[in-house]
C-alpha positions as CSV (number, residue, x, y, z in Angstrom):
1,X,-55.3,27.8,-65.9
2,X,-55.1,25.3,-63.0
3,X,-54.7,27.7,-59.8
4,X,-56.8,30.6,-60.5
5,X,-56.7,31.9,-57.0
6,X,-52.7,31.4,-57.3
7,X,-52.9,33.6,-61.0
8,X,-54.9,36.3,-59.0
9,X,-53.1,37.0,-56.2
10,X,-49.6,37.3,-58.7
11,X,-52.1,39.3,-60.2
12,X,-52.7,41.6,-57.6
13,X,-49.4,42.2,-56.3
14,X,-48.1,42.9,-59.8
15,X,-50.7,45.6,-59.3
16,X,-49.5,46.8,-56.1
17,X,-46.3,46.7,-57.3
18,X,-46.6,48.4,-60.5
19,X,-48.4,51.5,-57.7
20,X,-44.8,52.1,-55.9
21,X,-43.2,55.3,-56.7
22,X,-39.6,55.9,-56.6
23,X,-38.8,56.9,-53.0
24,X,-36.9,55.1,-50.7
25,X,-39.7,53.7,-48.9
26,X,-41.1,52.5,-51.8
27,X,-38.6,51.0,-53.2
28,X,-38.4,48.6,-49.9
29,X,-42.6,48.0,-49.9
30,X,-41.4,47.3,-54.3
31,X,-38.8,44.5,-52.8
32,X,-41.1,43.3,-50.5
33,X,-43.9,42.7,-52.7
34,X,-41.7,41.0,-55.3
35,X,-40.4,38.5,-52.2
36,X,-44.6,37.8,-51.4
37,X,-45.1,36.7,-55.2
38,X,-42.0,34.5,-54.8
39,X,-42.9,33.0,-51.9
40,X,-46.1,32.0,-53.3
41,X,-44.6,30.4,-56.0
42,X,-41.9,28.7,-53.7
43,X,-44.8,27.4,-51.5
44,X,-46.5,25.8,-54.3
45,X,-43.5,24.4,-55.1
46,X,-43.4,23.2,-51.8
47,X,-46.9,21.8,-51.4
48,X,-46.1,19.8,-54.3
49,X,-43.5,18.2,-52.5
50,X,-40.8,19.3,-55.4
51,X,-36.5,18.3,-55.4
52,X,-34.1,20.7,-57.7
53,X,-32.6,17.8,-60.4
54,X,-29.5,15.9,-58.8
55,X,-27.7,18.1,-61.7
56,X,-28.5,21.1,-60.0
57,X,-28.3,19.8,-56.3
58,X,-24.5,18.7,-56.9
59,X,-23.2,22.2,-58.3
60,X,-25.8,24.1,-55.3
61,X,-24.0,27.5,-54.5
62,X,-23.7,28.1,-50.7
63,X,-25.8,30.2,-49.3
64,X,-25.5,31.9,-45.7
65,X,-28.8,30.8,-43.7
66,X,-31.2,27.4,-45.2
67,X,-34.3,29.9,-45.9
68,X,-32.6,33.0,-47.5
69,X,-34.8,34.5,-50.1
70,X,-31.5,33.5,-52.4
71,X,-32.2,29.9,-51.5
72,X,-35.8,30.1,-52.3
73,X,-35.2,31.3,-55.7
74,X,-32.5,29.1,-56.5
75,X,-35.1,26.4,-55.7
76,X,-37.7,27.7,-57.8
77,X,-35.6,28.6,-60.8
78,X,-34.2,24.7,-60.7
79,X,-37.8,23.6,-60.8
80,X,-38.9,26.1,-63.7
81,X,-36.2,24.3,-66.3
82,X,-37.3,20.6,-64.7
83,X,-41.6,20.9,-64.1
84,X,-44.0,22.9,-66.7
85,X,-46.1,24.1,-64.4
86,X,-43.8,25.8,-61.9
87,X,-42.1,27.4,-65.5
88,X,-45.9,28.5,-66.6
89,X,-46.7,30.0,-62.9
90,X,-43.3,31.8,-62.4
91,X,-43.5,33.3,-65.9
92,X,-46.8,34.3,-65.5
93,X,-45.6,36.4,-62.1
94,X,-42.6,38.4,-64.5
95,X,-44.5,39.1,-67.4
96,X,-47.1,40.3,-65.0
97,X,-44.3,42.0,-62.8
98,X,-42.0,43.1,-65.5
99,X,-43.9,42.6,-69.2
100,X,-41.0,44.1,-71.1
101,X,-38.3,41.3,-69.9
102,X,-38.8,38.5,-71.7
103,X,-40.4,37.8,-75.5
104,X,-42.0,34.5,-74.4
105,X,-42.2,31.6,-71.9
106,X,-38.9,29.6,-73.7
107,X,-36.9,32.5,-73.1
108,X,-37.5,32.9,-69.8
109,X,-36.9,29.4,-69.5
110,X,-33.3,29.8,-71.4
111,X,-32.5,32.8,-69.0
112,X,-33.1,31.1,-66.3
113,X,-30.9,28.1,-66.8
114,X,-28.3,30.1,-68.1
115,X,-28.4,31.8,-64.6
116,X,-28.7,28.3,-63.0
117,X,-25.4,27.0,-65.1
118,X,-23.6,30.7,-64.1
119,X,-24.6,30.1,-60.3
120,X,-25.4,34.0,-60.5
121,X,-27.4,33.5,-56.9
């Protein structure tokens, strides 16, 4: 594992997510935790100074405003089918967050790109 401090804090929101209940409220503090563990794997992303492949830049759905939580996923699921590590860290925060979604780290790859190519954002 090459980030442990990254691993744990996915780690511990999974956690804090996994203690909402179904109310309302916590369904908005269960949103809002999902969009912390996504922004920390969009800022890595963004430390490592990462570009979505020209194949995915060309065919970029529009989104309303440049920093939309839309647009930062976008940007990390082009870099999870193009750079290993960003794949290994983002499945890491799903199985954690949802265990049951996916069998293994290739098909959460293959979901994801099937997402890309449908431009479901």
């Amino acid at each position: 594992m090459e980030h442990p401090e990254l691993y744990i804090k996915l780690i511990q929101l999974a956690e804090m997510h996994k203690a909402t209940g179904d109310e309302l409220e916590d369904i908005k503090d269960s949103d809002s935790i999902e969009m912390d563990a996504w922004e920390i794997v969009y800022q890595y992303c963004f430390d490592k100074d990462y570009i979505p492949p020209v194949k995915f830049i060309e065919n970029k759905p529009a989104f309303d405003d440049d920093n939309t939580f839309g647009e930062k996923k976008w940007f990390i699921d082009t870099l999870i089918v193009s750079h290993d590590d960003v794949a290994e860290i983002s499945y890491h925060l799903v199985s954690k967050f949802w265990p049951e979604e996916f069998s293994s780290k290739e098909d959460f790859i293959e979901s994801t790109e099937a997402y890309l190519e449908a431009s479901l954002y």
